[in-house]
Steps between C-alpha positions, in 0.01 A plus 500: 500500500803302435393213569174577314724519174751238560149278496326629209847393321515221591140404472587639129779239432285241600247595283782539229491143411720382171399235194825416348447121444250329330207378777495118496337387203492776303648486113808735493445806186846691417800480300653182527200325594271263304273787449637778391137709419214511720240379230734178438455363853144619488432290244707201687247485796221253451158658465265224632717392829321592788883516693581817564833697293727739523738692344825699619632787251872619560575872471468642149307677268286280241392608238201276374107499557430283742133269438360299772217284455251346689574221744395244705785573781625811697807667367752728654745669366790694645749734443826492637560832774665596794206629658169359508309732653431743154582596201786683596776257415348363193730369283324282265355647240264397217422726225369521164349810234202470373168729445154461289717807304759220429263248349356296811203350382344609822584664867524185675787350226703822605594366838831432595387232725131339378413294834210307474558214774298503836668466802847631417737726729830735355723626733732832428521486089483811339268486138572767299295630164759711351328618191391881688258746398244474220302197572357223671827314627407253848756386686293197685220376408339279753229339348434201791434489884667435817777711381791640715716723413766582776799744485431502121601847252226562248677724272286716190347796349111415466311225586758392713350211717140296326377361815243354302340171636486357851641586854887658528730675730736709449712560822826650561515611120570804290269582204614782249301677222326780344153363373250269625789356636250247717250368309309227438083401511445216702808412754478578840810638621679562843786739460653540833864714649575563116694774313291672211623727339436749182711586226266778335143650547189213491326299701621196703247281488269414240219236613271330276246374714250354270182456678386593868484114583894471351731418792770745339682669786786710544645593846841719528615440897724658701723619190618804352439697175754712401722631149787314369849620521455614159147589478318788325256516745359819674296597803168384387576253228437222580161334601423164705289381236264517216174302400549260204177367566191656715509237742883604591582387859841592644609608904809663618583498831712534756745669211758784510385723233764786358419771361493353142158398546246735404241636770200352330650177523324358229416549127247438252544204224473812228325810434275330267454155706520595897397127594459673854077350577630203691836517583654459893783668544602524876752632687631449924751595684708663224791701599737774325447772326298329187267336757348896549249715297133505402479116373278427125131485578480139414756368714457477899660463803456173696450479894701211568828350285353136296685226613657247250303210674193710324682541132657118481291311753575348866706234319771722329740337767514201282659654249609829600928558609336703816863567575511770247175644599523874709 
């Protein structure tokens, strides 16, 4: 047994890996640097090279919106930590306040971070909406694919994280909110050995699957649902999702439940609009004491856990950080 232990820490300080320089090639953000903001050395990197770019952000909160537009090359961009592996040692942090209550002209322009370039990769940033409760207030918005998003904080009240458009993953990362807080119509997304937790009663996810031929997919993996330090949640307040659309398509799996999550699982769009003819709503392998109970009638129970090979494709390699993956 001792041995056993002395093992699993070291394995753990292997795994513990830091980032406290810049990786070669990348453009240096921080105070004292040539870049001081995020946007400013966003808007420094070519759009029409096909040579990949990166950039390296020192610790520090920024306080900006962050817009990245469509490119011909991959990006990366990291943030400085101690520790790799998660979220948990975070210490860059980008945030901004802004709702459709505030005057965005729509939900997307709310987003902290607007990121609309294929093929780009963040490792262990936290993005932070900090307007609250009241309104429509994303945190990411992720409007392109090949996507990663590794160790990464995603930080809000509703409508957390738009997955909107193309493949993403979402490994190793901790998403907070309180409604719809994953959303989006036509990404497919791979969320896999992430934090999610709830700060009040609603529903986690809110897919907007548009058609029964759209390739929108979301897939919670080997994670865990639970409340916030400070959340108002209560046994039963909390559900893994509601339909925006009819053709709503989301799986959990392999997930520790707690007992925030209420025993139907699932919830109608509203009283009025169910949008509950179509939907797929699955479940396996669920654990804890949310994953028990007499489940919604339109939701189901799958015989086998889907593999991300079937949600992104047998070439997801290609693009994919598989270190990060459970």
């Amino acid at each position: 047994m001792h041995y056993f232990i002395a093992l699993a820490s070291f394995v753990s300080a292997v795994l513990a890996t830091g980032r406290t320089t810049a990786p070669s090639g990348a453009i240096t953000v921080g105070s004292g640097e040539t870049y001081t903001t995020i946007q400013a050395a966003i808007d420094s990197l070519s759009t029409t090279s096909t040579t990949a770019q990166s950039l390296f952000i020192l610790a520090g909160t920024y306080t900006e919106q962050v817009i990245i537009p469509s490119r011909a090359a991959a990006l990366t961009i990291y943030g400085y930590t101690t520790d790799t592996s998660s979220y948990s040692s975070n210490v860059v942090n980008i945030e901004h306040s802004e709702s459709l209550a505030s005057g965005a002209t729509d939900d997307e322009a709310t987003g902290t971070v607007q990121n609309s370039a294929a093929n780009t990769k963040f490792y262990n940033i936290n993005i932070k909406n900090t307007y609250g409760e009241g309104s429509q207030a994303i945190a990411l918005a992720a409007y392109a694919t090949e996507q990663g998003y590794y160790g990464v904080g995603l930080y809000g009240y509703q409508d957390t994280l738009l997955a909107q458009t193309g493949d993403q993953v979402y490994a190793k990362c901790y998403i907070e909110g309180a409604v719809d807080f994953i959303f989006g119509q036509h990404a497919v997304a791979w969320i896999d050995g992430s934090d999610i937790r709830s700060s009040a009663p609603g529903a986690i996810t809110a897919n907007g699957r548009s058609s029964s031929t759209d390739a929108s997919y979301y897939v919670i993996n080997q994670s865990t649902v639970a409340g916030t330090s400070d959340t108002t949640d209560t046994t039963g307040s909390v559900y893994l999702g509601r339909p925006w659309s009819e053709y709503a398509r989301v799986v959990f799996q392999n997930t520790e439940l707690s007992d925030i999550v209420n025993s139907a699982g699932w919830e109608v769009w509203s009283t009025s609009t169910t949008n509950t003819e179509d939907v797929t709503f699955e479940e396996y392998g669920n654990t804890g004491a949310g994953a028990s109970g007499t489940r919604a009638s339109f939701s189901s129970k799958l015989s086998a856990a889907v593999s991300i090979s079937d949600i992104l494709g047998s070439t997801y390699t290609g693009w994919v950080d598989t270190t990060y993956l459970s």
